[in-house]
N, C-alpha and C positions, 0 to 999 in steps of 0.2 A: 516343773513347779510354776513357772511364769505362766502359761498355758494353762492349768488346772485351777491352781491354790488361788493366785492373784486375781483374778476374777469375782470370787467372794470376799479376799481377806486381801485388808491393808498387811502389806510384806514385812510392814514395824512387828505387827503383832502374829507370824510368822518365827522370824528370824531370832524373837525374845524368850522361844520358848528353849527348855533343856530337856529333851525326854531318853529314856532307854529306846535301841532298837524296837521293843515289843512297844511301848508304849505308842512311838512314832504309827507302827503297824498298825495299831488298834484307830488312832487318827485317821490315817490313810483309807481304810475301811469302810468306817463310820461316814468320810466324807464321799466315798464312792458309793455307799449307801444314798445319800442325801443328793446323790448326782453330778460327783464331780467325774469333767469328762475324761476317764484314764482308763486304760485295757488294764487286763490283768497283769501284764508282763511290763507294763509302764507304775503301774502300782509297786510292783519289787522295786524297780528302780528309784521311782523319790525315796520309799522308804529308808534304803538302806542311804540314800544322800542323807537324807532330813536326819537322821541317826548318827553319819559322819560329821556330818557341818554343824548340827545341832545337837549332840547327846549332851549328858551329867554333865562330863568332864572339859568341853570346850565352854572357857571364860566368854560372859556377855562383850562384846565390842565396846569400850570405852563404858564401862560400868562405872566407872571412878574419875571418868577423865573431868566432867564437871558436876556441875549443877544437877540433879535432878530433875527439873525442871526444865524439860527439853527445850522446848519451841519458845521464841520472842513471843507471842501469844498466851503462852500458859503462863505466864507471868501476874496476869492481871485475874486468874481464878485464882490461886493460890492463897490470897488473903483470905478466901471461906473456909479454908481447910483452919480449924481452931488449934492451936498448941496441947498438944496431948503425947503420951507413948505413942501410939499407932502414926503419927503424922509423918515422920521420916520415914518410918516402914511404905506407908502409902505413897510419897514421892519415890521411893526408890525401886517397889516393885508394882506399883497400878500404873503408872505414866509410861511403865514400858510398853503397851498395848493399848492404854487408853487416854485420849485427851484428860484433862483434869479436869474440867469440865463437864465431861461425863461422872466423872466420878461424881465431885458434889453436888450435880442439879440431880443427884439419885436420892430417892428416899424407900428405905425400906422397914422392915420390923428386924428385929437384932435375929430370929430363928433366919429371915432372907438374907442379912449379911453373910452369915455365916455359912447358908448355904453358896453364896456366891462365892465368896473366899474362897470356899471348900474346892470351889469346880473350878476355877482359875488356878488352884493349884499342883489338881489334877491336870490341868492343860498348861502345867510349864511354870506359874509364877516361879520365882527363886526365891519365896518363902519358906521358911522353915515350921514345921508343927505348932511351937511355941508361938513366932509371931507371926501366923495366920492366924491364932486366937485372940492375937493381943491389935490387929487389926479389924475382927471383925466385930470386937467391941465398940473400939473406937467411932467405927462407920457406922454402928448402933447408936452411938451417944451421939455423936455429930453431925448424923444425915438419918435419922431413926424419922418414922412418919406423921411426930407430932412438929419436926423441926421446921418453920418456914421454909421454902425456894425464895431466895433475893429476886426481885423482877428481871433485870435482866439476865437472870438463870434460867427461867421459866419459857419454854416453848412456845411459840408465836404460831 
């Protein structure tokens, strides 16, 4: 996995995902598709890890231990995220895989949220049906394409 996966992908956004054996399989694939470098016979092998170490049923690593708000750093996005439903949802399962920062300096139209949501949930969020919908409003109303980027959001 260190050797394959870690090469493309921060090991955060890795290790946060919960999928079935098959789901894992279907990753594993996909990314040997796209040229990760594994034989066939090394392909069994993460799978069925990524499946042990990572299925449904093994609990996130300190999912409750604190703050949402991982890093000393993500502190200071966090003001842009507005008070809403979706805002706890969004601390608790976008920052597992993605800087906060990524998330708000995103603007999309509420059909692009939603497909985002859709596919992040397909690749492991610990979102639930319900509050994937109630998220991907949210990021519609709060990061939707008519919303400003604050300057230092904005790409240099």
């Amino acid at each position: 996995m260190l050797q394959a996966c870690v090469q493309c992908h921060d090991f955060k956004s890795i290790v946060s995902q919960r999928k079935t054996a098959a789901a894992w399989r279907r990753t594993v694939n996909e990314m040997i598709w796209r040229g990760a470098p594994l034989l066939a016979d090394e392909a069994a092998i993460i799978t069925n890890y990524l499946a042990a170490a990572f299925g449904p049923e093994v609990p996130l690593l300190n999912a409750t231990a604190k703050s949402p708000v991982k890093n000393e750093g993500e502190d200071q996005w966090a003001k842009y995220l507005p008070s809403g439903k979706g805002r706890a949802l969004v601390l608790r399962a976008c920052v597992q895989c993605h800087g906060l920062k990524t998330v708000v300096a995103q603007r999309n139209t509420a059909a692009g949220w939603r497909r985002s949501v859709n596919e992040m949930v397909k690749l492991g969020s610990p979102l639930m049906a319900g509050e994937a919908m109630v998220v991907a409003k949210y990021l519609a109303v709060s990061f939707g394409p008519k919303v400003p980027i604050p300057d230092e959001l904005k790409k240099r």
